[in-house]
C-alpha positions as YAML, in Angstrom:
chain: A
units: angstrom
residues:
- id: 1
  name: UNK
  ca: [58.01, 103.00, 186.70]
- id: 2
  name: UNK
  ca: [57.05, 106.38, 184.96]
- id: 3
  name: UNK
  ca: [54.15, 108.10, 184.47]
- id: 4
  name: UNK
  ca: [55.45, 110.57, 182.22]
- id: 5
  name: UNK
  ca: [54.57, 109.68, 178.14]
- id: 6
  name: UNK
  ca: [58.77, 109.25, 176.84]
- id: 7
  name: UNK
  ca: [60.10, 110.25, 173.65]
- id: 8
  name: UNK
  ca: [60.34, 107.62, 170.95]
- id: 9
  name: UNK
  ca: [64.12, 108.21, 171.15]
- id: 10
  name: UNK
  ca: [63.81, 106.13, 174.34]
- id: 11
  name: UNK
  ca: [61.59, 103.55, 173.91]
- id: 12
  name: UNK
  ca: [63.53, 101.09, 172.63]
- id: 13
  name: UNK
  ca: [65.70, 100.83, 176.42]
- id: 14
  name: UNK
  ca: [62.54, 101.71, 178.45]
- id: 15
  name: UNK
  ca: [61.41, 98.61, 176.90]
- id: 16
  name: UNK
  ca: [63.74, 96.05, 176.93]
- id: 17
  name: UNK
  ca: [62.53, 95.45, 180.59]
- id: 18
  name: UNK
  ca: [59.27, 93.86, 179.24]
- id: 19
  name: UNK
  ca: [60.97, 92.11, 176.26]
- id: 20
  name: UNK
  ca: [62.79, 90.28, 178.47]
- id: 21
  name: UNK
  ca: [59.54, 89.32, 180.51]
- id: 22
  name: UNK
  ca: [57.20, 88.38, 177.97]
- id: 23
  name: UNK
  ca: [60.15, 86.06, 176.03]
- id: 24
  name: UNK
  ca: [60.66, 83.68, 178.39]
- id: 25
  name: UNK
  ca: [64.65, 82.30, 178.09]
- id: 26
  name: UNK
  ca: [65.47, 85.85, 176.77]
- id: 27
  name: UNK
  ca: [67.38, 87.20, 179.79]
- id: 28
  name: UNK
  ca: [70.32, 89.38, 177.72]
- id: 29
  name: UNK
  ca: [67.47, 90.54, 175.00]
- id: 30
  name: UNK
  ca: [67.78, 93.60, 173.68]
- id: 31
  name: UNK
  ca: [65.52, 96.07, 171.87]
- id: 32
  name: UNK
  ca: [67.72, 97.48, 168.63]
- id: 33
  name: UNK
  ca: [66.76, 99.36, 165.24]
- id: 34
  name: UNK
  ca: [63.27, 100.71, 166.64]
- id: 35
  name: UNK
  ca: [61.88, 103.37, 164.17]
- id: 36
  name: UNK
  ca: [58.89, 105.03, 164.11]
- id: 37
  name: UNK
  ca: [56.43, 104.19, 160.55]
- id: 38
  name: UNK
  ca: [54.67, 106.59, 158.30]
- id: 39
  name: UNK
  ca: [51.66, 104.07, 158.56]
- id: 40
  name: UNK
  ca: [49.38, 104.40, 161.91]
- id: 41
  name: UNK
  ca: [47.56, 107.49, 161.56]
- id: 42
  name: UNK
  ca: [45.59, 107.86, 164.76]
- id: 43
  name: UNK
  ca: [47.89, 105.05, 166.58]
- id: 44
  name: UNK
  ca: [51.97, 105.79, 166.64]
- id: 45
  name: UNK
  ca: [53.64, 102.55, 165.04]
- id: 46
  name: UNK
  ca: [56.95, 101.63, 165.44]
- id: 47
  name: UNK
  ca: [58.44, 98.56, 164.07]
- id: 48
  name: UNK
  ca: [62.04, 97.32, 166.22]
- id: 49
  name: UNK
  ca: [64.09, 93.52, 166.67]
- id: 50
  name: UNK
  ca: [64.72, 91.76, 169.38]
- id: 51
  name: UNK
  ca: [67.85, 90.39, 169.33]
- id: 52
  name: UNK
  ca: [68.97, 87.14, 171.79]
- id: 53
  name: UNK
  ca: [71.35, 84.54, 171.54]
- id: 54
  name: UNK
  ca: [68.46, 82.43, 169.55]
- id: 55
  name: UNK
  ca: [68.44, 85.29, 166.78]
- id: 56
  name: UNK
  ca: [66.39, 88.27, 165.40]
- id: 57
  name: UNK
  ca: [62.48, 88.71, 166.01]
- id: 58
  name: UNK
  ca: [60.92, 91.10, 163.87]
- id: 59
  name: UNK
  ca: [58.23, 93.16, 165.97]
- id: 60
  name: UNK
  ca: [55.77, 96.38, 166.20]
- id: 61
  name: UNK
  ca: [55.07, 98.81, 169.16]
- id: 62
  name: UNK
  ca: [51.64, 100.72, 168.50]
- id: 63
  name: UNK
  ca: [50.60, 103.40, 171.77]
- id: 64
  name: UNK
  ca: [48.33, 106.21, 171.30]
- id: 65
  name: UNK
  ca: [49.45, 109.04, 169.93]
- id: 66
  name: UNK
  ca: [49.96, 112.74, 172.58]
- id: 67
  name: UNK
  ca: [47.01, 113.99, 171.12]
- id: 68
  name: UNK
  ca: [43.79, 111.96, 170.64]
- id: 69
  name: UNK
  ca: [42.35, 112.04, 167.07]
- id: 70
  name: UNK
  ca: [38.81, 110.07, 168.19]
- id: 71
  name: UNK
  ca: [36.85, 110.80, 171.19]
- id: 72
  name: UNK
  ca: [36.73, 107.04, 172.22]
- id: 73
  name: UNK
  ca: [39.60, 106.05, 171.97]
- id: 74
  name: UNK
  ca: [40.87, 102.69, 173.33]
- id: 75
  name: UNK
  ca: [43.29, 100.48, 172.45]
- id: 76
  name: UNK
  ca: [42.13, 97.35, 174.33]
- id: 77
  name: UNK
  ca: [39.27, 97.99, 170.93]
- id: 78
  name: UNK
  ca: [42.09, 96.86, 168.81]
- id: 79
  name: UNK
  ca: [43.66, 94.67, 170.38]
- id: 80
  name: UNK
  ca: [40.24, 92.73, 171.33]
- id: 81
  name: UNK
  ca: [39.32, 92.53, 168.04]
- id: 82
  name: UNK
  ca: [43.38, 91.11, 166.40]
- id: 83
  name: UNK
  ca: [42.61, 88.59, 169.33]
- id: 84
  name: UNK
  ca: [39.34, 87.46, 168.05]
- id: 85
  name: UNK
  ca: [39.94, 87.39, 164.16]
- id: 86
  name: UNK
  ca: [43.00, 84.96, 165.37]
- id: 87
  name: UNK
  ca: [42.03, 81.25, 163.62]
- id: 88
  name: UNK
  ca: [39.39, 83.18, 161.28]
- id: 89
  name: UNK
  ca: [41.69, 83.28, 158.16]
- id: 90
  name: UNK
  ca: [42.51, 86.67, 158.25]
- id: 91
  name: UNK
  ca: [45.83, 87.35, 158.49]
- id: 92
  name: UNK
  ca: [45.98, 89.61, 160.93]
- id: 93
  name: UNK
  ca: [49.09, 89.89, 163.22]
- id: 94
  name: UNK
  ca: [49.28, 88.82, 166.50]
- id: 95
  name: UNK
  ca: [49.33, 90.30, 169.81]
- id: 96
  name: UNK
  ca: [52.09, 89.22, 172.15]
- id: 97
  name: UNK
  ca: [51.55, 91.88, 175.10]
- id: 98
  name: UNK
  ca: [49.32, 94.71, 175.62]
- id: 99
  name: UNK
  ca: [50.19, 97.14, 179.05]
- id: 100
  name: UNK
  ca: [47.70, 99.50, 180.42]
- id: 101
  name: UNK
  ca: [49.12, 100.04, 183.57]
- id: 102
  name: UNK
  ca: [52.09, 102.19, 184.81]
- id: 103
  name: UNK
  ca: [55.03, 101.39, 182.79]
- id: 104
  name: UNK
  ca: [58.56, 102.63, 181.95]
- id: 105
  name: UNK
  ca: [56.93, 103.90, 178.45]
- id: 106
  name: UNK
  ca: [54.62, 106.21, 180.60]
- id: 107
  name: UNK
  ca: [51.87, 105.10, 178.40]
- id: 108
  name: UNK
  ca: [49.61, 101.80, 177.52]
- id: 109
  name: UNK
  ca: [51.02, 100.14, 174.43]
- id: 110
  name: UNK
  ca: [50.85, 97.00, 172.83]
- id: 111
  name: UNK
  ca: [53.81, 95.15, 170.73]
- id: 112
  name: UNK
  ca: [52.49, 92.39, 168.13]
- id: 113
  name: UNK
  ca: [54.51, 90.40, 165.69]
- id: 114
  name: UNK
  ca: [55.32, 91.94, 162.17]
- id: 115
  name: UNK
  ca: [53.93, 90.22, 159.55]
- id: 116
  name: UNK
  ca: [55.88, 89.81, 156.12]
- id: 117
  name: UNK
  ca: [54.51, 91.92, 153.10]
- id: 118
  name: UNK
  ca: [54.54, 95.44, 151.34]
- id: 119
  name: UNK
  ca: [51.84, 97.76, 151.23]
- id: 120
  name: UNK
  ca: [50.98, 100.32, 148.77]
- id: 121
  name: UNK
  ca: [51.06, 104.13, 149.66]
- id: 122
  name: UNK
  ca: [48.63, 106.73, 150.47]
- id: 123
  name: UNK
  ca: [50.77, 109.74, 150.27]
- id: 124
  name: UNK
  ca: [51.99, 109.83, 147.38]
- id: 125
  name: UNK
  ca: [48.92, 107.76, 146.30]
- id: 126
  name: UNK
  ca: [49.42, 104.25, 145.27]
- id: 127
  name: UNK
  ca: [48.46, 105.47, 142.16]
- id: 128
  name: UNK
  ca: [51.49, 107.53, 141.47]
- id: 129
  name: UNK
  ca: [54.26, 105.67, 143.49]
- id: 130
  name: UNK
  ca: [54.89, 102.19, 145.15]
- id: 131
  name: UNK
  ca: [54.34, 98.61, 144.65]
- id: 132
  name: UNK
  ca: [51.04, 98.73, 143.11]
- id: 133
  name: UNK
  ca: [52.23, 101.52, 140.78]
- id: 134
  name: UNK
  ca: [55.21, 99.29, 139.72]
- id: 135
  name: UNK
  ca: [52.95, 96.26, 139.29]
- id: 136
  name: UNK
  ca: [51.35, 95.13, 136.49]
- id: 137
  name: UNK
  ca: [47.99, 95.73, 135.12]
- id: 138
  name: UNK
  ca: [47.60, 92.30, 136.01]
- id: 139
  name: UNK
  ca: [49.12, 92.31, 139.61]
- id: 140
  name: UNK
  ca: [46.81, 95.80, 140.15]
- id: 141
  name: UNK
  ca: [44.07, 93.96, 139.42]
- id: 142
  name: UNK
  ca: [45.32, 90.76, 141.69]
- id: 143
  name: UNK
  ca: [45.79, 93.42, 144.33]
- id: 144
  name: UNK
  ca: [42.67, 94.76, 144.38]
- id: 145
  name: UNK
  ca: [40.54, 92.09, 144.21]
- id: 146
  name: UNK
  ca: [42.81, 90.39, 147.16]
- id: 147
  name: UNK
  ca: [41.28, 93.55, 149.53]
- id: 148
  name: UNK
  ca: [38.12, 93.31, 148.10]
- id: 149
  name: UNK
  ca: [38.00, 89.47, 148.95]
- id: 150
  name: UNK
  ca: [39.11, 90.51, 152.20]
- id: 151
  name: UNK
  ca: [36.32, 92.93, 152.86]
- id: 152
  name: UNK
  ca: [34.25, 90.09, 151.96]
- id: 153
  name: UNK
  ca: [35.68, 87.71, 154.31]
- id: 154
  name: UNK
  ca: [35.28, 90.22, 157.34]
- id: 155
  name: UNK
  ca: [31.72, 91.19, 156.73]
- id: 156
  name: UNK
  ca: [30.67, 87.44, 156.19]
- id: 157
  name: UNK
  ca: [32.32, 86.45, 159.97]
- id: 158
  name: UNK
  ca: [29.94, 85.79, 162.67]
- id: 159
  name: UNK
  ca: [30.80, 88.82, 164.90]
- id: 160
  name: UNK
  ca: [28.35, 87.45, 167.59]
- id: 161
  name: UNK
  ca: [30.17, 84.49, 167.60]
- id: 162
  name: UNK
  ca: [33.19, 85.83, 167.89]
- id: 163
  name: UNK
  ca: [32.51, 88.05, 171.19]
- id: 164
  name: UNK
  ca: [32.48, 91.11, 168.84]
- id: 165
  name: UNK
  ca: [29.32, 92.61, 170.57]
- id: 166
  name: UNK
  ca: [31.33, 95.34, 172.24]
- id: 167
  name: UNK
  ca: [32.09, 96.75, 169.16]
- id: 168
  name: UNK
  ca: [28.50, 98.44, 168.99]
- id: 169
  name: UNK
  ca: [27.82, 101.51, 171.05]
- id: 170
  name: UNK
  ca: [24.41, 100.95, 172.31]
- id: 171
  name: UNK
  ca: [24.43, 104.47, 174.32]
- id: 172
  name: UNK
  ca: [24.17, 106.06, 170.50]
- id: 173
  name: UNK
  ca: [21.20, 104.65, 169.75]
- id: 174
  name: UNK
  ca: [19.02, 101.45, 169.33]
- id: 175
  name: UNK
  ca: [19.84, 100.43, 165.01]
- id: 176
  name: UNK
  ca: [23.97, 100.09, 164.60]
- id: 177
  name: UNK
  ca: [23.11, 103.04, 161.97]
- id: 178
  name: UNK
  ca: [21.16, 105.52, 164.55]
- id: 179
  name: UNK
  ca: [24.21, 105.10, 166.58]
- id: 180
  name: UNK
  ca: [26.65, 105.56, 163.71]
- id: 181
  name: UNK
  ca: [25.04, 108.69, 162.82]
- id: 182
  name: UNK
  ca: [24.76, 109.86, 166.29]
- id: 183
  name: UNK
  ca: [28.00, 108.93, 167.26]
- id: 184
  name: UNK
  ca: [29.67, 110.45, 163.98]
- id: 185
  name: UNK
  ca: [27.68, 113.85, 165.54]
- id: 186
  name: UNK
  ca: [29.07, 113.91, 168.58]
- id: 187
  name: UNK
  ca: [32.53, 113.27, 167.01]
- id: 188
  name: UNK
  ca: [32.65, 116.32, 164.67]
- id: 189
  name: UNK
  ca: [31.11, 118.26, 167.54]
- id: 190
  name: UNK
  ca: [34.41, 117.30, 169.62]
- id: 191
  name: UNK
  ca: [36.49, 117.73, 167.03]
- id: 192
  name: UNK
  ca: [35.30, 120.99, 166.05]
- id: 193
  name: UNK
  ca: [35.17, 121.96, 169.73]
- id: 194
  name: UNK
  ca: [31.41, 123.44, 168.56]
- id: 195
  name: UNK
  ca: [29.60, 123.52, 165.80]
- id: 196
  name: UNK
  ca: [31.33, 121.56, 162.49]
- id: 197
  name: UNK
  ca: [31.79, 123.88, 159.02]
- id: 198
  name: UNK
  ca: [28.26, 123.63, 157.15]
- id: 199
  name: UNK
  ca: [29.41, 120.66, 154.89]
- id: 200
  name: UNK
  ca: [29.01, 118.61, 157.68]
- id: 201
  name: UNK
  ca: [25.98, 120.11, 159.38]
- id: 202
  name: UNK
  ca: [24.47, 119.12, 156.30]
- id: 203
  name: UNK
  ca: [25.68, 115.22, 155.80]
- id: 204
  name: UNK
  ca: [24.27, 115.09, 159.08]
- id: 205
  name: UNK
  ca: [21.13, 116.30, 158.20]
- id: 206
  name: UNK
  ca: [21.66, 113.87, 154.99]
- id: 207
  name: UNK
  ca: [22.20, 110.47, 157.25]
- id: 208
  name: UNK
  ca: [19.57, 111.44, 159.44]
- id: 209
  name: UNK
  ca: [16.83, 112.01, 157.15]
- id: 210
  name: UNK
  ca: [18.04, 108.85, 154.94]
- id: 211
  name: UNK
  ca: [18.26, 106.63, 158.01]
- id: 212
  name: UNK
  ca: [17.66, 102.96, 157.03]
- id: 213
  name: UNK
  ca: [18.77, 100.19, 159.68]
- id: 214
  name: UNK
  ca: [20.34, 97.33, 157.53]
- id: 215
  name: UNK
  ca: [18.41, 93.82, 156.93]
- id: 216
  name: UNK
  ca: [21.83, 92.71, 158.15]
- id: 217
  name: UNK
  ca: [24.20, 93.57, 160.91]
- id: 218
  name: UNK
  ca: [28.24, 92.86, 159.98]
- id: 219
  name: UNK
  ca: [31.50, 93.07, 161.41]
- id: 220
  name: UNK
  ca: [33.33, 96.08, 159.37]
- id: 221
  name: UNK
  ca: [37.05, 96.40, 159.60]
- id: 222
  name: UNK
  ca: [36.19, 100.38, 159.62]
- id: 223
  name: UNK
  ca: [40.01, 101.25, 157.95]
- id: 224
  name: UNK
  ca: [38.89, 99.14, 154.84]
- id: 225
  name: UNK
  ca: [41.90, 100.54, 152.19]
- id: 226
  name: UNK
  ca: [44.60, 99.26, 149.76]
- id: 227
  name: UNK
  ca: [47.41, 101.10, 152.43]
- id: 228
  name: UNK
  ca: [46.37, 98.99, 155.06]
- id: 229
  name: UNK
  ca: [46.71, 95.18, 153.25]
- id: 230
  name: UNK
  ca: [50.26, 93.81, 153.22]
- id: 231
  name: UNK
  ca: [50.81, 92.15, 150.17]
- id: 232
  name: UNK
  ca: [53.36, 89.26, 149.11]
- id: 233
  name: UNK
  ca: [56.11, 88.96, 146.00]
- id: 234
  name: UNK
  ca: [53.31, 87.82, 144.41]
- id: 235
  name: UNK
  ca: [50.80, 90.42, 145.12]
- id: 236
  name: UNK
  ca: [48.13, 88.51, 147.28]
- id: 237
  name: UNK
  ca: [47.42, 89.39, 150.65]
- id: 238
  name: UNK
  ca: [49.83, 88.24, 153.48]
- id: 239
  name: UNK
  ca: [48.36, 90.74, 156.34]
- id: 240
  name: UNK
  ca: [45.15, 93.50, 157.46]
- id: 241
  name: UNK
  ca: [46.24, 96.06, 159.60]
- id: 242
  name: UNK
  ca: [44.93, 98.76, 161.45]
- id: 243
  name: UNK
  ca: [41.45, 97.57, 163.49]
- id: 244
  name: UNK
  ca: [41.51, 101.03, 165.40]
- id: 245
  name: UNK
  ca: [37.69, 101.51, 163.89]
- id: 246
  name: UNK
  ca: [36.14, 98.48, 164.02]
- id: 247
  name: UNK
  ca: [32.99, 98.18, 164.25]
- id: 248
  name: UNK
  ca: [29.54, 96.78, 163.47]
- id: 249
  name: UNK
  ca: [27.46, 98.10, 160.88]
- id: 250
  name: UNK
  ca: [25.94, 98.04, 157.50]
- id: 251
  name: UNK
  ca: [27.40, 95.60, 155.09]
- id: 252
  name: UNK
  ca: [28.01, 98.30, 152.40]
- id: 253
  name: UNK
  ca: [30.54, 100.26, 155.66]
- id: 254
  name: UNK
  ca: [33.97, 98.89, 154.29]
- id: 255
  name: UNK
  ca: [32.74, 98.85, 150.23]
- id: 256
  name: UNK
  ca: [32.42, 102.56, 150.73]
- id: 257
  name: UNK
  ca: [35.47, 103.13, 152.92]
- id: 258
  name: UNK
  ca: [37.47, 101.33, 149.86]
- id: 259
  name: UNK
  ca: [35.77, 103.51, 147.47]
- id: 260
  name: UNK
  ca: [35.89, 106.85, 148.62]
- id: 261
  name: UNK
  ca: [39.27, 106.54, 149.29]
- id: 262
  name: UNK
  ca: [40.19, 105.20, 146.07]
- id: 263
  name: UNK
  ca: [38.93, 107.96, 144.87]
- id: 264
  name: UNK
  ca: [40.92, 110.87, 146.99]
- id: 265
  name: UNK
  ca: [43.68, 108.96, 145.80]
- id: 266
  name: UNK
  ca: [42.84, 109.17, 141.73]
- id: 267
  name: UNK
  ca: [39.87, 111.59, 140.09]
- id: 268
  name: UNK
  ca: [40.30, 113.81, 143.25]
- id: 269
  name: UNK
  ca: [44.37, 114.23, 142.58]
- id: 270
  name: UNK
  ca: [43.94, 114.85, 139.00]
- id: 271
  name: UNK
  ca: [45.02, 111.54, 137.86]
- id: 272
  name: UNK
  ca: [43.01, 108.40, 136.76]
- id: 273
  name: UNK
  ca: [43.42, 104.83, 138.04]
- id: 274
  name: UNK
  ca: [46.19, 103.26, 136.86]
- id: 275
  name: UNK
  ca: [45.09, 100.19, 133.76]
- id: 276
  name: UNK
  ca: [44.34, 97.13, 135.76]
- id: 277
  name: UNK
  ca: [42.17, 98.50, 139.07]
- id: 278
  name: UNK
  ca: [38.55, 97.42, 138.60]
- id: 279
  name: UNK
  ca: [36.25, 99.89, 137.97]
- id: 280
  name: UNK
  ca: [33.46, 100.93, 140.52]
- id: 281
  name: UNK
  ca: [30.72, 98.54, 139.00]
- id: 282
  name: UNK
  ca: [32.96, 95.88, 138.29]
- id: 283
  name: UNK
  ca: [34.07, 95.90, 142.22]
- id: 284
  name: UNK
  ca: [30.12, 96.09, 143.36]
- id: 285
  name: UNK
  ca: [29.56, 93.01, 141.47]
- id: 286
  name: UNK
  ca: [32.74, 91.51, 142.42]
- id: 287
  name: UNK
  ca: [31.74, 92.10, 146.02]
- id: 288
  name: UNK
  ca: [27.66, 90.94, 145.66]
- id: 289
  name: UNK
  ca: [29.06, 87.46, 144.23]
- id: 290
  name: UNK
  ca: [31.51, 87.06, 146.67]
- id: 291
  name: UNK
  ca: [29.26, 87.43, 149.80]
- id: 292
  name: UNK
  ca: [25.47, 86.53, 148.08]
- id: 293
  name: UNK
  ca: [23.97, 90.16, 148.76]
- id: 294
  name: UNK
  ca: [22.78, 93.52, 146.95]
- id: 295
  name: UNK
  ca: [25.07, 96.01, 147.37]
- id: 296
  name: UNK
  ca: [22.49, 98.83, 148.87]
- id: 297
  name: UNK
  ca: [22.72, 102.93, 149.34]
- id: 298
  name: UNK
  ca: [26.69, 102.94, 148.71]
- id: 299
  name: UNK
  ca: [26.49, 106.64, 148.64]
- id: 300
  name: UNK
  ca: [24.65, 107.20, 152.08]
- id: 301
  name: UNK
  ca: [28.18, 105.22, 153.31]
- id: 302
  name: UNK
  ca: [30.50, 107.38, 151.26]
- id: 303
  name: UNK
  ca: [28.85, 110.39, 152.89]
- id: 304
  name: UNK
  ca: [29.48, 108.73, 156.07]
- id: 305
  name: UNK
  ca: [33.31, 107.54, 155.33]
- id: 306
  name: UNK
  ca: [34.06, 111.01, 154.32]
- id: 307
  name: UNK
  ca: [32.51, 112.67, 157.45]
- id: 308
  name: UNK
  ca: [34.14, 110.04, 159.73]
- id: 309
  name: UNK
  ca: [37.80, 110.16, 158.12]
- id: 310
  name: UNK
  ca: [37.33, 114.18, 159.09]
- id: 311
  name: UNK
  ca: [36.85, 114.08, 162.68]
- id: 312
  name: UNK
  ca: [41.11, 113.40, 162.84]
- id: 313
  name: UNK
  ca: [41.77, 115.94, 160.88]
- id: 314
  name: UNK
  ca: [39.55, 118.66, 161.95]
- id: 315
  name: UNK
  ca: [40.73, 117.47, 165.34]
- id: 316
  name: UNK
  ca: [44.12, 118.15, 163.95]
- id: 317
  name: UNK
  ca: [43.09, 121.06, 162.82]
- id: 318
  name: UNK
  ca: [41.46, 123.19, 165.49]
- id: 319
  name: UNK
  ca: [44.19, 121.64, 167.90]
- id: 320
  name: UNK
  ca: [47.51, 122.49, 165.79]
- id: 321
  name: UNK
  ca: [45.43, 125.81, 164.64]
- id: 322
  name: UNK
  ca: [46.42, 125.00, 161.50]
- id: 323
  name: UNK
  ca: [46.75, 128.14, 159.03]
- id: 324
  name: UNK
  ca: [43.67, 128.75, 156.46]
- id: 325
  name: UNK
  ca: [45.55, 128.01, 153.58]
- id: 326
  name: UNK
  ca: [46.02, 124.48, 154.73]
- id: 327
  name: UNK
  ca: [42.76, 122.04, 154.01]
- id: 328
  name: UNK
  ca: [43.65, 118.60, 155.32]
- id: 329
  name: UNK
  ca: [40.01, 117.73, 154.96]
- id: 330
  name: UNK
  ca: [39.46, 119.06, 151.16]
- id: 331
  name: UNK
  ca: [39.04, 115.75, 150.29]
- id: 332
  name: UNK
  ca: [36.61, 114.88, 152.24]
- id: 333
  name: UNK
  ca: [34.79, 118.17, 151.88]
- id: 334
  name: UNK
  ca: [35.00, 117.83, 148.20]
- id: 335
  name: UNK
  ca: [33.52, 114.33, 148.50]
- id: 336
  name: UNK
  ca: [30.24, 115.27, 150.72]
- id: 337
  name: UNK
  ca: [29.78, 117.81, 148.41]
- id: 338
  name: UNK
  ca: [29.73, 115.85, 145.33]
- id: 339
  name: UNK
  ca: [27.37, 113.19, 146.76]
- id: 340
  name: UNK
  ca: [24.34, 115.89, 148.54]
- id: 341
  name: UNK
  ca: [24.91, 117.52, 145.31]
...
């Protein structure tokens, strides 16, 4: 047992110990070709095999990563919620151990099966590299309305049935949005360690004064982007990733999300969309058809998405001390901006 976090070059033996527990009939398993991802932003991903006598298992180790990027973090969130969209239609993969306790990896992880499928890129933006810049106009526009249609699916589940109530944070506030807003305060404020720049003193100011609790309460993926939708040879949607920020909310949450990021990745990089994405309007009525409702304030949940997606990365910020000259958040500073103004 350890309680000391190890290196990633020694996960892969301090977990072959567990392999072999949790695969039943795999008693000379072994853990080979682990590798950390690009993808898992405020969660350390690492895809590895499994290798027995029966074959080759594909599989992902996610733990948290040395320095916390949310205030609340908790993996048991995730994995809860992968557990409970399980038989729902969404591809998500699935969870074959989480650990919590003291363990050779000297932190809690989880390890879930790897699901088939290629996603496009953030950085470079899918726009400029990738499988979705390769595609065709007509495969964009498959691809985009494949994680549109997935948004969709997730915000017409029945979280309540599902045993998705924990997902709210009730100690934020009575309306999901109150405790949004007051929980996206409190965030900034520990990121920050004090007071946020002014930008975001103000889209606080903005979401308060603007408050309107929604008609309709929804499950929202929270991470709703192209990056984080495996896709097939034939460009439809084989997995959803990343359910670090789930949560319940307004039904316009993961539209936004989608949106704003598209966005950063495009008219914010100097570049437009490449021919084939939908255009803003033509996704807002894509989405209203699929799921029967009026799309409401979209910008009061840009502001929001923007503001949220900062509190890693002024967390990363004032922890690393990162020089002046270097503006992880510009994006997101540019976008607040834009929208109060």
């Amino acid at each position: 047992m350890s309680s000391i976090r190890i290196p990633a070059e020694q996960l892969g033996a301090a977990l072959e110990s567990a392999v072999r527990t949790h695969f039943p009939g795999s008693g000379a398993a072994r853990v080979r070709d682990l590798r950390r991802t690009e993808r898992g932003f405020a969660t350390e991903t690492y895809l590895f095999e499994i290798e027995d006598a029966a074959g080759v298992v594909p599989m992902v180790l996610r733990r948290p990563p040395d320095m916390s990027l949310f205030p609340d973090y908790d993996l048991l969130r995730q994995v809860l919620v992968m557990q409970r969209l399980a038989g729902t239609g969404i591809p998500v993969p699935a969870v074959t151990w989480l650990e919590r306790g003291d363990n050779p990896l000297g932190s809690p992880y989880f390890v879930m099966n790897r699901l088939a499928g290629q996603a496009p890129s953030d950085y470079p933006s899918y726009h400029t590299a990738g499988n979705y810049y390769e595609a065709t106009p007509e495969q964009r526009a498959r691809m985009w309305w494949g994680c549109v249609d997935t948004i969709a699916e997730v915000n017409r589940l029945d979280w309540q049935a599902l045993g998705l109530g924990f997902l709210a944070f009730p100690r934020y506030g009575a309306g999901v949005l109150e405790q949004g807003v007051n929980y996206l305060d409190a965030a900034l404020r520990w990121a920050c360690e004090g007071e946020p720049p002014e930008t975001y003193r103000r889209a606080i100011a903005y979401l308060r004064d603007n408050l309107r609790e929604p008609e309709r309460i929804t499950l929202c993926w929270g991470d709703a982007r192209m990056s984080n939708i495996l896709y097939d040879k034939d460009f439809r949607v084989s997995g959803v990733l990343d359910w670090e920020i789930a949560h319940l909310g307004c039904p316009e949450s993961d539209l936004a999300w989608l949106l704003f990021l598209d966005w950063a990745c495009s008219e914010y990089e100097g570049h437009a969309p490449l021919p084939g994405t939908p255009s803003r309007a033509e996704t807002i009525a894509y989405y209203e058809k699929r799921t029967g409702t009026t799309v409401g304030d979209l910008d009061y949940q840009e502001v929001f998405s923007a503001a949220l997606l900062s509190v890693p990365l002024l967390r990363m910020t004032h922890r690393v001390q990162l020089p002046p000259e270097v503006n992880i958040t510009g994006f997101c500073t540019a976008r607040i901006e834009q929208l109060l103004n």
